[in-house]
C-alpha positions in Angstrom: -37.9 36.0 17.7 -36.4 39.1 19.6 -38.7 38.2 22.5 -39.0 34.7 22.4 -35.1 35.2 22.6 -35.2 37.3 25.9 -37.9 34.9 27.2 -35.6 32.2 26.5 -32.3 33.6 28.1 -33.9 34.3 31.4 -35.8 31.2 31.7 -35.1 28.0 33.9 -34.8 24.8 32.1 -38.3 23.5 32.0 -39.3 27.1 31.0 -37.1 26.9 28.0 -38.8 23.9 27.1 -41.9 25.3 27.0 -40.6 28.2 25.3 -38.9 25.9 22.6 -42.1 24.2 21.8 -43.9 27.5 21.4 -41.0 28.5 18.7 -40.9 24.9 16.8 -44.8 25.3 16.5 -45.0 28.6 15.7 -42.5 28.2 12.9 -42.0 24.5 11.7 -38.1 24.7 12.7 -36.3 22.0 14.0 -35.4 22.5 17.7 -31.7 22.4 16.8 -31.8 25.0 14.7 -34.5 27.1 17.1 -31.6 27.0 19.4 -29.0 27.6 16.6 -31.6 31.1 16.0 -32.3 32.3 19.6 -28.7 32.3 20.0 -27.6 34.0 17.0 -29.6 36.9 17.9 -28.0 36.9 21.7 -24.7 37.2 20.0 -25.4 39.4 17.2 -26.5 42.3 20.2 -23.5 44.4 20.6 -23.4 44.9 24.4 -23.2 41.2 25.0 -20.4 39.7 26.3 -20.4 36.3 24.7 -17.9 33.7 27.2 -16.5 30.7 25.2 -16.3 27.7 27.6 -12.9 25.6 26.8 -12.6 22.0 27.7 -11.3 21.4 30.7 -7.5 19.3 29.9 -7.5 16.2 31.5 -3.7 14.7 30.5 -1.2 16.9 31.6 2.3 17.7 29.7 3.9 14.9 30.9 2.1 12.2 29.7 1.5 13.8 26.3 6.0 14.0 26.2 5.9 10.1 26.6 3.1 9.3 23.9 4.9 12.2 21.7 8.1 10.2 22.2 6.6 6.8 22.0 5.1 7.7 18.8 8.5 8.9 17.1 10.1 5.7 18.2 7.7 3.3 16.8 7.9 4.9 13.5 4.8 7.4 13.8 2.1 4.5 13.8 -2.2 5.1 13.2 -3.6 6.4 17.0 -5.5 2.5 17.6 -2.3 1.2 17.1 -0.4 3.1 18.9 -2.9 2.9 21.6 -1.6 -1.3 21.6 1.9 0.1 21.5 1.6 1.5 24.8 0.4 -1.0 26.4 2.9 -3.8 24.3 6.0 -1.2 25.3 5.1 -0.5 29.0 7.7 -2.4 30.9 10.7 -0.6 28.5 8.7 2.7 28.9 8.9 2.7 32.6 12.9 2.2 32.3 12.8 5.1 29.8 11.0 7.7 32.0 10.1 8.3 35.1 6.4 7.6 35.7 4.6 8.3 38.5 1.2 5.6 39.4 -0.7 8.5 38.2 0.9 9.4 34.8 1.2 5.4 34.4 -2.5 5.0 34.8 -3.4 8.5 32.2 -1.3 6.4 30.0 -3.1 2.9 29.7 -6.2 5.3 30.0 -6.0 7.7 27.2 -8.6 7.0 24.0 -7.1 6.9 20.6 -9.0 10.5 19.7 -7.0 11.9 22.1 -4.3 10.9 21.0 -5.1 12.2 17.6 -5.8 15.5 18.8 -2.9 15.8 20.5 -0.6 15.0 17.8 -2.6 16.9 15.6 0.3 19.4 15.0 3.2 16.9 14.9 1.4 14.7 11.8 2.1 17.7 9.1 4.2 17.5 6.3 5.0 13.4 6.5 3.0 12.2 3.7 5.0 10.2 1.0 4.6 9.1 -2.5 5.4 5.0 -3.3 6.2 4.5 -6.8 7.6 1.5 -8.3 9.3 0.2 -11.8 8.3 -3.4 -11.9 7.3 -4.8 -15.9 5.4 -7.6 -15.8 6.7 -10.7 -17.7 6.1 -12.9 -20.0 7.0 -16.9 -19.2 4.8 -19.3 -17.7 1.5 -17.0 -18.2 -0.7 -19.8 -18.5 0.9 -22.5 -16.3 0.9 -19.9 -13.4 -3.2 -18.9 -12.3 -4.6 -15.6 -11.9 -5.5 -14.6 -8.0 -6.9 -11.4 -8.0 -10.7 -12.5 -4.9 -10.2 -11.3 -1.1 -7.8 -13.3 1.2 -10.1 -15.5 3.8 -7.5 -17.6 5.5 -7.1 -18.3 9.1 -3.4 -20.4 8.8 -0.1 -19.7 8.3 1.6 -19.7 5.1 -0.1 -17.8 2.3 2.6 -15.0 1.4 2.3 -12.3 -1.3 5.9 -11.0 -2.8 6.9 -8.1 -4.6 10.4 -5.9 -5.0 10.6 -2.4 -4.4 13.4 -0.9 -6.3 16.1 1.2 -5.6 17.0 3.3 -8.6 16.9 6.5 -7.7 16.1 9.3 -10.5 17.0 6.2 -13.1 16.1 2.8 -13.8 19.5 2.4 -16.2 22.1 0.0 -15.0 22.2 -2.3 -12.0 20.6 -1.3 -8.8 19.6 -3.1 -6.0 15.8 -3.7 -5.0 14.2 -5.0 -1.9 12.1 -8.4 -1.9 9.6 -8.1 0.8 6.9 -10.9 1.6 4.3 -11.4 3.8 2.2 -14.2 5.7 -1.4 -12.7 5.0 -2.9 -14.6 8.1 -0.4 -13.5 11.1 0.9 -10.4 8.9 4.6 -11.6 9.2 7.4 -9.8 6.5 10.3 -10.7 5.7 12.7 -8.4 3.7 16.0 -9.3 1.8 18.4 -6.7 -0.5 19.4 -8.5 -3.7 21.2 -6.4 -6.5 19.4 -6.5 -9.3 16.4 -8.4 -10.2 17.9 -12.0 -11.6 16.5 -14.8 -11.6 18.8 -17.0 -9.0 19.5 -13.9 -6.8 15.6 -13.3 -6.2 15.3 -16.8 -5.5 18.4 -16.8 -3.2 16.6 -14.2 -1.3 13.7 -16.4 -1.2 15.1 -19.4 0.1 16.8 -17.5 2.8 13.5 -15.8 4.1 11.9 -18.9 3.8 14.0 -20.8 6.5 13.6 -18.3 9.2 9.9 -17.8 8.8 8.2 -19.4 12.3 5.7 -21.1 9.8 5.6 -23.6 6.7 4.9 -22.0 3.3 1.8 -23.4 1.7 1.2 -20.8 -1.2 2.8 -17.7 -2.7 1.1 -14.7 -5.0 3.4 -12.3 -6.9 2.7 -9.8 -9.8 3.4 -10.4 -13.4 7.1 -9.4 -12.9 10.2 -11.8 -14.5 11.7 -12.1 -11.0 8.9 -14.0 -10.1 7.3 -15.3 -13.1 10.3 -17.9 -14.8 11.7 -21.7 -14.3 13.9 -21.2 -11.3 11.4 -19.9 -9.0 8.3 -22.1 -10.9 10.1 -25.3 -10.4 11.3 -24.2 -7.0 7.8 -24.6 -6.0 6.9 -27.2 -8.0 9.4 -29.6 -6.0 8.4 -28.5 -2.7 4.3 -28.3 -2.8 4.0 -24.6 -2.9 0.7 -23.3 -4.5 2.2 -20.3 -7.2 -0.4 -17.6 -8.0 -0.1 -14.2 -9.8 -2.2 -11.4 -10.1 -3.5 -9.4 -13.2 -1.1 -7.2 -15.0 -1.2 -3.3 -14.3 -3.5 -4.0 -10.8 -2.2 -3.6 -7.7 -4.7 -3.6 -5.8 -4.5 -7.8 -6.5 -1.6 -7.5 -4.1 -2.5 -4.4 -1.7 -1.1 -6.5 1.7 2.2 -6.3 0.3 2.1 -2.8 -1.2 1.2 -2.0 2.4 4.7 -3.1 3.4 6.6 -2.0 0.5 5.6 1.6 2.2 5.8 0.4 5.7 8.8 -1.4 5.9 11.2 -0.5 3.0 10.3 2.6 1.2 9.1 4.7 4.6 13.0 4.2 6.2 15.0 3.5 3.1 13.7 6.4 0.6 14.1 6.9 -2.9 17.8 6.8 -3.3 20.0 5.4 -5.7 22.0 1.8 -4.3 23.9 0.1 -6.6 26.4 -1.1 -4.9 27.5 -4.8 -3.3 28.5 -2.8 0.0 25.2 -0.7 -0.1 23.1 -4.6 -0.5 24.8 -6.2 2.2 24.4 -3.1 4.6 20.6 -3.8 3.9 20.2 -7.4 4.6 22.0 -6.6 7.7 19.5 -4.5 8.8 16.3 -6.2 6.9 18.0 -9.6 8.5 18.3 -8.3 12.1 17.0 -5.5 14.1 14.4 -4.3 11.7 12.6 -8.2 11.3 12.4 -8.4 15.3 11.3 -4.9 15.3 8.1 -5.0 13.5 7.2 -8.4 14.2 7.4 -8.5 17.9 6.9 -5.0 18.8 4.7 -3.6 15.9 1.2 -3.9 16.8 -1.4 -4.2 13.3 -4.9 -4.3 12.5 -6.8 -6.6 10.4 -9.8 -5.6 8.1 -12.9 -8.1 9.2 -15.7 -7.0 7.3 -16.9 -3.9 5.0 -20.3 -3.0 5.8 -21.9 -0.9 3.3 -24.7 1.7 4.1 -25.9 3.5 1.1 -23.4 5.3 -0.5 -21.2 4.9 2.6 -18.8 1.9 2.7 -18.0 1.5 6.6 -15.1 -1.0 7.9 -14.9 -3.2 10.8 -10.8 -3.9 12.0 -10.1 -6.5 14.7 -8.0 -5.4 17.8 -4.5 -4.7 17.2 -2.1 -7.3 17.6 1.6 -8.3 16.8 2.3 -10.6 14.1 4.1 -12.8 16.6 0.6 -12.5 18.7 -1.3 -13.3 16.2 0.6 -16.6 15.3 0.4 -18.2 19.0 -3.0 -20.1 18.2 -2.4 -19.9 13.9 -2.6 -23.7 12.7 0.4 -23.7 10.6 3.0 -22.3 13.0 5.9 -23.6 14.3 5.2 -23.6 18.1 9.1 -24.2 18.8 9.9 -21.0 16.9 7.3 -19.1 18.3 7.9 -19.9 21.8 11.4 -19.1 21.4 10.7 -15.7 19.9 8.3 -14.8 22.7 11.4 -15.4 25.1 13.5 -13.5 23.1 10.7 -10.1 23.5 11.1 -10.6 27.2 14.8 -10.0 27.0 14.6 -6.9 24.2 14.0 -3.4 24.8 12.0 -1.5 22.2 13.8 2.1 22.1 17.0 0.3 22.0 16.5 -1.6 18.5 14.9 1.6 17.3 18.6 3.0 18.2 20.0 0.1 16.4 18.1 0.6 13.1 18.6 4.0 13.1 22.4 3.6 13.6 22.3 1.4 10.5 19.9 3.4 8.3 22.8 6.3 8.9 25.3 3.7 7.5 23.1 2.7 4.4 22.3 6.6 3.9 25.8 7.1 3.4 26.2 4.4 0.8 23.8 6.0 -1.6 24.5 7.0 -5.2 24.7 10.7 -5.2 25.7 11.6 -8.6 23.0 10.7 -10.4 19.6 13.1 -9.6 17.4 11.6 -7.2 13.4 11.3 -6.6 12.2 12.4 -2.8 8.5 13.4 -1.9 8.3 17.2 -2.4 9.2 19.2 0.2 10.0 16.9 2.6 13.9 16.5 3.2 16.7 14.0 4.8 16.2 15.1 7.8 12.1 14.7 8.0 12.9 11.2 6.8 15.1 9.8 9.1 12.9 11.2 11.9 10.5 8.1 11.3 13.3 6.6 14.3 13.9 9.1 16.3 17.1 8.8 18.8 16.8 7.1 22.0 18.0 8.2 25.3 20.1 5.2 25.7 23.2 3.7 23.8 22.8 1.0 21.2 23.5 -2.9 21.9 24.1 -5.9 19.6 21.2 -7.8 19.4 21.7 -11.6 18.6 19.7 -12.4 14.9 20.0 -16.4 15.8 16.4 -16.5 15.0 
């Protein structure tokens, strides 16, 4: 191998062909690893000076600042969705830096990869743990059917609930707990804060979110809990056509879409503090009801599983492109065109990195309403501060944005 490796080094190309096929004959390797051999022995001699060729860097500082930035803003989203948010955010991006044609066009050009690799660094030490205290309950088991098969709808209105609760280090006493939903079609949530988990204040909740959705409900799917499973909420449904589902006790993988959001959208800004307080609800709803709905549903780009393909062992999925919920209703059957319209004229006129302002404003306010006296539960190692960051602070001041819709 010494001399085949000599041979090899000062040969032209179609020599080293030649020479490669001499060495895979002679030995039964695969040429790969013949290559993989003839150069370990060039680098193993001491008196060669082995030269490591570095990728050339195609996107400079500059752009990799605004992608940096963008990502912070939007709440730290997946590379192929924030590859959409880009492109979603560019008219507010060019009012937020300068951008020459050039940087502009890196921008809308750089791959998703890249993007990972340059925020390779940045993505340590944000991982989080979701935990939950919902019981399941015990009325209306067997008027109210078991859902637990895959979600193939193409309309508007099938929503799965759930509460995420915020207790804090204890579950004694009154607390307040978040009741998020979620259109499965378009990927539309809705979030209210209700103080405790009653009956009529869950219901309340509902009713509200309900109104304001761009859509008609046509069916709901909740867990086992008694916030969802009693009369109130049963007949509720009853009276207005609403299909009622639940899933199995103890599996939540029945209801994954909404344990998506209950990380996405509640748990991933609010945290695991304590809130038990009618101040601490209403500072919520103010921002579920406001900044934080127009936020993730106009400017919040998602994916959408299609199909899992399975090769062997291997289990290999197939997402669509991503795309807004609001983008995702415009040809839905089931929406409310009137609604829809209106909330695409209402993007036009909002800026991005100033409702990320807003919401962070208001998630300062809600932090100080916390319970502090009783021990609380936070992700090890990660602090306040790491938290908060998942809205950075814009360059701009803040601005009332109307919630008429």
């Amino acid at each position: 191998m010494d001399s085949m490796s000599e041979r090899y080094r000062r040969a032209f190309k179609r020599s080293k062909t030649r020479i490669l096929d001499e060495v895979c004959a002679a030995t039964g390797f695969n040429r790969k690893y013949a290559i993989g051999r003839i150069n370990l022995i060039e680098t193993c001699r001491p008196l060669k000076t082995i030269v490591h060729r570095k990728r050339k860097r195609f996107y400079g500082r500059e752009v990799l600042t605004v992608v940096e930035k963008v990502w912070e803003e939007a709440g730290y989203p997946w590379s192929v969705r924030l590859k959409a948010i880009l492109l979603l955010w560019l008219p507010a991006i060019r009012r937020r830096f300068s951008l020459t044609r050039a940087t502009e066009a890196q921008l809308l050009r750089i791959s998703p990869r890249t993007i990972d690799r340059a925020l390779v660094d940045k993505k340590r030490g944000l991982r989080r743990r979701l935990y939950g205290r919902t019981k399941p309950g015990t009325l209306l088991r067997h008027q109210i059917p078991i859902k637990c098969e895959h979600w193939d709808v193409k309309t508007a209105g099938h929503l799965e609930l759930d509460t995420v609760s915020h207790c804090g280090g204890s579950a004694e006493g009154l607390f307040a707990h978040s009741l998020n939903l979620i259109d499965i079609g378009s990927t539309w949530v809705e979030t209210r804060a209700v103080l405790g988990k009653g009956e009529v204040g869950i219901l309340e909740a509902f009713s509200e979110m309900t109104e304001v959705l761009p859509f008609k409900v046509v069916d709901i799917d909740s867990d086992n809990g008694g916030e969802f499973i009693n009369h109130n909420l049963y007949r509720h449904c009853q009276s207005r056509n609403i299909g009622f589902t639940r899933s199995r006790p103890y599996k939540k993988d029945d209801n994954a879409h909404i344990e998506q959001k209950n990380w996405t959208h509640v748990r991933k800004l609010i945290g695991w503090d304590r809130y038990e307080t009618p101040e601490a609800v209403q500072a919520l709803n103010d921002l579920y009801a406001n900044e934080l709905r127009l936020y993730m549903n106009l400017f919040q780009p998602s994916v959408k599983l299609i199909r899992t393909v399975r090769k062997g062992s291997r289990k290999i999925r197939r997402y669509d492109q991503p795309r807004t919920p609001l983008d995702r209703l415009v040809d839905m059957p089931g929406a409310n065109r009137q609604k829809v319209e209106q909330l695409f004229q209402l993007r036009s006129r909002l800026d991005p990195f100033t409702l990320a302002a807003i919401i962070r404003r208001k998630l300062d306010r809600i932090w100080s309403l916390r319970h502090t006296r009783s021990k609380t539960v936070k992700p090890k190692g990660v602090s306040d501060m790491e938290i908060s960051r998942s809205l950075s602070r814009t360059l701009s001041s803040p601005h009332v944005v109307s919630s008429s819709l």
